[in-house]
C-alpha positions, -999 to +999 in steps of 0.1 A: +109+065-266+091+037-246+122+038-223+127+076-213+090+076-205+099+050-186+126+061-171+109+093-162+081+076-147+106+056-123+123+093-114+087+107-107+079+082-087+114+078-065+117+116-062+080+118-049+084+085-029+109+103-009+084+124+013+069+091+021+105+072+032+110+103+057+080+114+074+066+105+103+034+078+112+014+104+129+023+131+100+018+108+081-022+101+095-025+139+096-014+147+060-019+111+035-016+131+007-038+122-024-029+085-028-046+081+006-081+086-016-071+058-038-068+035-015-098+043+005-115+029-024-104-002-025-103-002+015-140-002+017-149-019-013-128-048+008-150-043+032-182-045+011-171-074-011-158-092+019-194-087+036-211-104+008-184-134+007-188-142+047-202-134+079-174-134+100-165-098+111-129-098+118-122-111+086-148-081+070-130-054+090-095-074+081-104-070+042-105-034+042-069-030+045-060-064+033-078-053-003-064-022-001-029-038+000-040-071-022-057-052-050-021-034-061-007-070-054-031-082-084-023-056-106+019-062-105+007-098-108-015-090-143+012-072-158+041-096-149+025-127-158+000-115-184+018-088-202+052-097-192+057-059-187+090-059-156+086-025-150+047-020-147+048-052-121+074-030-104+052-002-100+020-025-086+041-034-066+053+005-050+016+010-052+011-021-027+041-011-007+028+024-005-008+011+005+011-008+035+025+024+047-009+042+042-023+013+070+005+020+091-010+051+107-044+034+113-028+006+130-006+031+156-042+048+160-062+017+177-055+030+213-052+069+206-085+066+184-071+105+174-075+104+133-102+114+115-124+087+098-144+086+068-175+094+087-160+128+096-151+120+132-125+102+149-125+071+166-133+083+198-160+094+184-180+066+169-174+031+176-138+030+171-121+015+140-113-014+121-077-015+139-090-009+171-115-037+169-090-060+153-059-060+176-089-062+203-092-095+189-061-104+187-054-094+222-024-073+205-041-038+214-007-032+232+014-037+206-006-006+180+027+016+176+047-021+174+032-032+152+023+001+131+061+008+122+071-026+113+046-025+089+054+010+081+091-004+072+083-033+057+059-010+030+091+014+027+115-015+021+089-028-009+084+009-021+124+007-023+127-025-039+099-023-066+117+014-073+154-007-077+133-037-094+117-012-123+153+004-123+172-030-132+140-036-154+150-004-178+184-007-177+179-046-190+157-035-216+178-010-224+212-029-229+192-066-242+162-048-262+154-083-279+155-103-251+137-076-230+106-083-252+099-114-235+092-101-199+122-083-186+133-093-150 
């Protein structure tokens, strides 16, 4: 039984993942969808931990999305190496490809400053946002949209290959139940 609702859960997740390997950055900014809310969560808890941990700003602004991203990377990390569980390491790890695309449309905002921010406004009309003020930094303002869609395709290419990785991970405990018990791939 543990395996179809496994199996089901993979399907789920590639059939909804689908929307996110075809649409666009800027539909994409305009229309997150409801994951977007999860990840805001751990975007500004990022920045509120990272404020306590250090005074330097760009890395406070950094650790919005780089929590965002990290925390799914902890999770596929807990249950690969603590509960030896293949397929739920799989699925941190779409989460954390999926957060990476959901900081792709922020990124290919820095110059534009179009979307709308958690303060109800957009960044033309408060001070800007974390992106802007980071590739400012960088002196990589330039490069927003550049930059935006690689990282765009890199979070599509790990959606993909946690989606193949939890696939392989069924099928093995599937065909080598006994074996399977001890971590899976």
């Amino acid at each position: 039984m543990d395996t179809v609702l496994r199996s089901l859960a993979v399907l789920v997740i590639a059939g909804w993942s689908w929307r996110y390997f075809t649409i666009s950055l800027q539909d994409l900014g305009e229309a997150p969808g409801w994951m977007h809310g999860v990840h805001l969560v751990f975007h500004e808890a990022g920045h509120s931990i990272s404020a306590m941990l250090t005074n330097s700003r760009d890395f406070v602004v950094f650790m919005g999305s780089g929590l965002q991203v990290l925390f799914p990377l902890v999770v596929a990390g807990a249950f690969y190496w603590k509960n030896n569980d293949g397929v739920g390491a799989a699925l941190g790890l779409w989460w954390a490809g999926h957060a990476a695309l959901d900081v792709a449309p922020y990124i290919a905002d820095a110059r534009a400053l179009d979307l709308m921010l958690l303060s109800g406004g957009t960044g033309k009309e408060v001070e800007g946002h974390d992106w802007e003020y980071l590739l400012t930094q960088w002196h990589a303002l330039g490069l927003d949209t550049v930059i935006a869609e690689r990282v765009a395709t890199g979070g599509r290419a790990v959606m993909l290959g946690a989606l193949l990785w939890a696939a392989a991970n069924i099928v093995y405990d599937r065909l080598l139940p006994v074996e399977a018990a001890d971590g899976g791939l």
